[in-house]
C-alpha positions in Angstrom: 20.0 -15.2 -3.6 20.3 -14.0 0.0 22.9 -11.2 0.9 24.7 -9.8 3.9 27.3 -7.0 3.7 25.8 -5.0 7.0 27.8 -6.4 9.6 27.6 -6.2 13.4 30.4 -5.9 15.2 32.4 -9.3 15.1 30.2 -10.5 12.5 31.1 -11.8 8.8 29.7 -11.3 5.1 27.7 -14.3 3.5 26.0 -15.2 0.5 22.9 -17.5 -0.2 22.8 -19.2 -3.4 19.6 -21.2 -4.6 19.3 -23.7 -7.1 15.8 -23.1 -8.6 16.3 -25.2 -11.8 15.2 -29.2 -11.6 18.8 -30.2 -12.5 22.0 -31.3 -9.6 24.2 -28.7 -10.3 28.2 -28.9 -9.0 29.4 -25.8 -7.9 33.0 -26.6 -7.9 35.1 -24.0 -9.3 32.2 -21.7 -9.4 32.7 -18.0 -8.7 31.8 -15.1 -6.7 32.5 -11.8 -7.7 32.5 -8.0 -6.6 32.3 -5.1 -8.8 35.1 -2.2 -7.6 34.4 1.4 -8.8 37.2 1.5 -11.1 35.2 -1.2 -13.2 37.6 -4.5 -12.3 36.6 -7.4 -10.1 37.3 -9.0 -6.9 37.4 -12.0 -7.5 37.1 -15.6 -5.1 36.4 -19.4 -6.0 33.5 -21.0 -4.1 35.0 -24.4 -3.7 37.9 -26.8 -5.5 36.1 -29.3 -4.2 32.9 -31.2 -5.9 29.5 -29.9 -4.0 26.5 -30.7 -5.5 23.3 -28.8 -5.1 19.5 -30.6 -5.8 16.8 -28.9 -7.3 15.7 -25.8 -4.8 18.7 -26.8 -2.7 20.2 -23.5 -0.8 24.0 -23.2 0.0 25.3 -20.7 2.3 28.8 -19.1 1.2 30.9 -17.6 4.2 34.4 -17.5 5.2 33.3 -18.4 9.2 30.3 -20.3 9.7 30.2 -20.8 13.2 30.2 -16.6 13.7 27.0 -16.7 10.9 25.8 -19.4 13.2 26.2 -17.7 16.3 24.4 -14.1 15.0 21.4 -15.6 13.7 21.2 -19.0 16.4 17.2 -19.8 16.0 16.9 -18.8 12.0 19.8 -20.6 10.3 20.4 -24.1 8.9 23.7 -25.6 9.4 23.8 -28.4 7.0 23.7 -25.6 4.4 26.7 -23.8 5.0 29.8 -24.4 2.9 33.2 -22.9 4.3 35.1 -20.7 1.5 38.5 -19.9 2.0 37.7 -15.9 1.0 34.6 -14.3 -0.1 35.2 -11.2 -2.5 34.9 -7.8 -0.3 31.4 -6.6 -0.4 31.3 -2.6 0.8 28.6 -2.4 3.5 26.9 0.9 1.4 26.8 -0.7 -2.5 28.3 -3.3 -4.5 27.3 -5.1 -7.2 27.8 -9.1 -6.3 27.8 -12.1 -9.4 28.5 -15.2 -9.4 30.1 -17.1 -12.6 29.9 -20.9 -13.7 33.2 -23.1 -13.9 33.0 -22.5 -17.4 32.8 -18.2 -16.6 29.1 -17.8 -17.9 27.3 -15.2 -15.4 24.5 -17.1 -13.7 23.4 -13.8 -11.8 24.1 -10.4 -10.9 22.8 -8.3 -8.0 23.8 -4.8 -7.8 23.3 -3.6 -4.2 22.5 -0.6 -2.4 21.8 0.2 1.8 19.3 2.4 0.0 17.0 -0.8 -0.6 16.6 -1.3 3.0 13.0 -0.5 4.5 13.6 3.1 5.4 12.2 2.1 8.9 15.1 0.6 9.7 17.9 2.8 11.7 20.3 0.1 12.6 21.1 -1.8 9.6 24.3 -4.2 10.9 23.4 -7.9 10.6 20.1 -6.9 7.9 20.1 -9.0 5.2 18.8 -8.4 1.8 16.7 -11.1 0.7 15.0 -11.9 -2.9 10.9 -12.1 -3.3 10.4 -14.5 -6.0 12.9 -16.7 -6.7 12.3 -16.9 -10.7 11.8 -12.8 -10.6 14.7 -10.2 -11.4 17.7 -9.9 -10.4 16.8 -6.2 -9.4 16.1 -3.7 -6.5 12.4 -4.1 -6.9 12.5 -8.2 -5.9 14.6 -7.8 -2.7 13.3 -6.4 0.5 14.8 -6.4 3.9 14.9 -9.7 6.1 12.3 -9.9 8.7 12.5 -8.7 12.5 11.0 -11.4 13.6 13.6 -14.2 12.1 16.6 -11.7 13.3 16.9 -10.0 10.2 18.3 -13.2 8.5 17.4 -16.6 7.7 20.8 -18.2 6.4 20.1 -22.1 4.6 16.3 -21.3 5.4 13.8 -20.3 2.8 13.6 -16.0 3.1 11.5 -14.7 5.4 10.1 -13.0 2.7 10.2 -15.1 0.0 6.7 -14.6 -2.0 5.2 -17.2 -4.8 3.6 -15.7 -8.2 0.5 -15.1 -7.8 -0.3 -16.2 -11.1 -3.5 -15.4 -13.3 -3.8 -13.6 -16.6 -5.7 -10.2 -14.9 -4.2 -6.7 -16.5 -2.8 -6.1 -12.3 -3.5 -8.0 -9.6 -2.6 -7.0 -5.5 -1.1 -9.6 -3.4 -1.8 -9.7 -0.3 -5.3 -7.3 -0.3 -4.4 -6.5 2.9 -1.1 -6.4 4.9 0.6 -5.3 7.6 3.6 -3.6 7.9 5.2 -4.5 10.9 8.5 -6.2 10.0 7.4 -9.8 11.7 8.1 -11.6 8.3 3.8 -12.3 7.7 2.6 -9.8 4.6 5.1 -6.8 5.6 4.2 -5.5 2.5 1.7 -5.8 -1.2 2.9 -6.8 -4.5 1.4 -4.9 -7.5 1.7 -7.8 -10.3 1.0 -7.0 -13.7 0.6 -8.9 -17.4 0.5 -6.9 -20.0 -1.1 -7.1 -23.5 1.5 -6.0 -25.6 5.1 -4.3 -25.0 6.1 -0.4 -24.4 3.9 0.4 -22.1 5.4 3.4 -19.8 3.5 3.5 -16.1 2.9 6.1 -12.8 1.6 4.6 -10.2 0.4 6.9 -7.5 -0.9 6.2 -4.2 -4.0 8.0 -1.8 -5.5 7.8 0.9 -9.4 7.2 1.5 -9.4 10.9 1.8 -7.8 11.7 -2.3 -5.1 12.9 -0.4 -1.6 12.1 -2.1 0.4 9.4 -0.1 3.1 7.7 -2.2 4.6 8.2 -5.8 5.4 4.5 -6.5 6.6 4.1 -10.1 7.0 7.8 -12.5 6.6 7.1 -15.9 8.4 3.7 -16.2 8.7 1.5 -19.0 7.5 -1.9 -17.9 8.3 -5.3 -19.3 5.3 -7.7 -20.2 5.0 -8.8 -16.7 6.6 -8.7 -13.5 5.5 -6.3 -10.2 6.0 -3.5 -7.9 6.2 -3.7 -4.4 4.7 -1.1 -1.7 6.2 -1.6 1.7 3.7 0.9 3.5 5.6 4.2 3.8 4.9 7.3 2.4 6.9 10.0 0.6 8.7 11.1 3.5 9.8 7.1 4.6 7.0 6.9 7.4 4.8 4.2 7.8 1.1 5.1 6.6 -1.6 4.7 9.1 -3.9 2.1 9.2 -6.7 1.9 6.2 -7.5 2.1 2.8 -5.1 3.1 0.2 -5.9 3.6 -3.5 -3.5 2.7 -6.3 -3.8 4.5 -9.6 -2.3 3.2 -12.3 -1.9 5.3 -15.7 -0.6 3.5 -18.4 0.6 5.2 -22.1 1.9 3.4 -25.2 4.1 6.0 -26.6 4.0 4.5 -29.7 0.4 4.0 -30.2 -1.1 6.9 -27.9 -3.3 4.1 -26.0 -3.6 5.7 -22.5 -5.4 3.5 -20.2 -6.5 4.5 -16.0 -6.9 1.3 -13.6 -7.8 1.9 -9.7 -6.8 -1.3 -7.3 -7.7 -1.0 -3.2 -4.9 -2.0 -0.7 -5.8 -2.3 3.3 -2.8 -1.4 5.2 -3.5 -3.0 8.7 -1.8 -4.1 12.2 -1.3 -7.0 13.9 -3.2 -6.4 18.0 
């Protein structure tokens, strides 16, 4: 999924639905959805119409394509927009957007927050909040902002910051080693993946400088799932970038249940492009 709610001035709200499954799916009568405060939905049917989508086929939901078009005219594919009569109304701050099967089984559900955007970013009209892994959560962790570099969107293209699983069965694993956080859509930030021996674990994971000084408070006592991964987009506490280095990540794991407490370090280069 690929989201849009920040809008310029002029500008409209669209949604980017991926089929990652190996079947054709037909998206006729499908659903998108809004969550309101009071706990009821805004509802709006994608299409009457049949409209088939292959396997890792994108779709691009909006009510005006030729304006989606027009903001983002070097980074969008226009054989992958589908006109809707009305999208739900999606409140630029929060939201929480779903979209439902014919048959009104939830297929996902992204809650949504301006808060999720890189703190670097003053100007948030036209960012759009992409997804990381395609088969990872539905969750703040696995969506970052679009990159600068694309014009903050990349509607009917693959995200700009789209990022395959690693892989491997090591305890945590960083991906990229090094990376540079410059917003140009090429490592703007590492992936802390993890696969876990059993379940329960709760987690901290701090970050310091080459110098033991404290630089980032990542995760704070967290229960993880089996596996999955934390991203670190380069900022510190205080939502500036970090300098250019070595960073260390400690990682302090404790099974409540079982007292196991278990220390891992892992080495991140935060660099720059020249």
């Amino acid at each position: 999924m690929k989201f849009c709610s920040t809008r310029a001035t002029y500008a409209v709200d669209f949604v980017e639905l991926l089929n990652r499954s190996d079947k054709y799916l037909d998206v006729q009568s499908w659903t998108l959805s809004n969550q309101k405060p009071d706990g009821t939905l805004d509802t709006k049917s994608v299409t009457a119409a049949p409209y088939v989508l292959a396997p890792r086929q994108l779709v691009v939901l909006t009510e005006r394509p030729d304006i989606v078009q027009a903001q983002y005219p070097t980074s969008h594919d226009a054989a992958a927009f589908l006109p809707v009569s009305a999208l739900p109304t999606y409140p630029d701050d929060a939201g929480i957007v779903s979209v439902s099967s014919a048959a009104g089984v939830l297929l996902d559900r992204y809650a949504y927050d301006k808060a999720q955007h890189l703190a670097l970013l003053s100007d948030l009209d036209g960012v759009s909040l992409e997804r990381i892994r395609a088969d990872g959560p539905s969750a703040a962790g696995n969506f970052h902002s679009a990159a600068s570099a694309v014009g903050y969107a990349t509607p009917g293209r693959p995200n700009s910051q789209y990022q395959e699983d690693p892989g491997g069965d090591k305890l945590f694993r960083l991906e990229p080693e090094i990376f540079t956080p410059d917003e140009d859509g090429q490592q703007d930030f590492t992936t802390l993946n993890y696969q876990l021996d059993q379940p329960g674990y709760a987690a901290t994971v701090t970050i310091y400088d080459a110098q033991g000084r404290l630089i980032r408070r990542l995760v704070r006592n967290e229960t993880l799932p089996l596996s999955g991964f934390v991203q670190w987009d380069g900022l510190n506490d205080q939502g500036r970038k970090v300098p250019v280095g070595a960073y260390v990540l400690l990682i302090e794991l404790l099974h409540p249940a079982s007292g196991n407490q278990r220390q891992y370090k892992k080495t991140v280069v935060v660099g720059a492009r020249f």
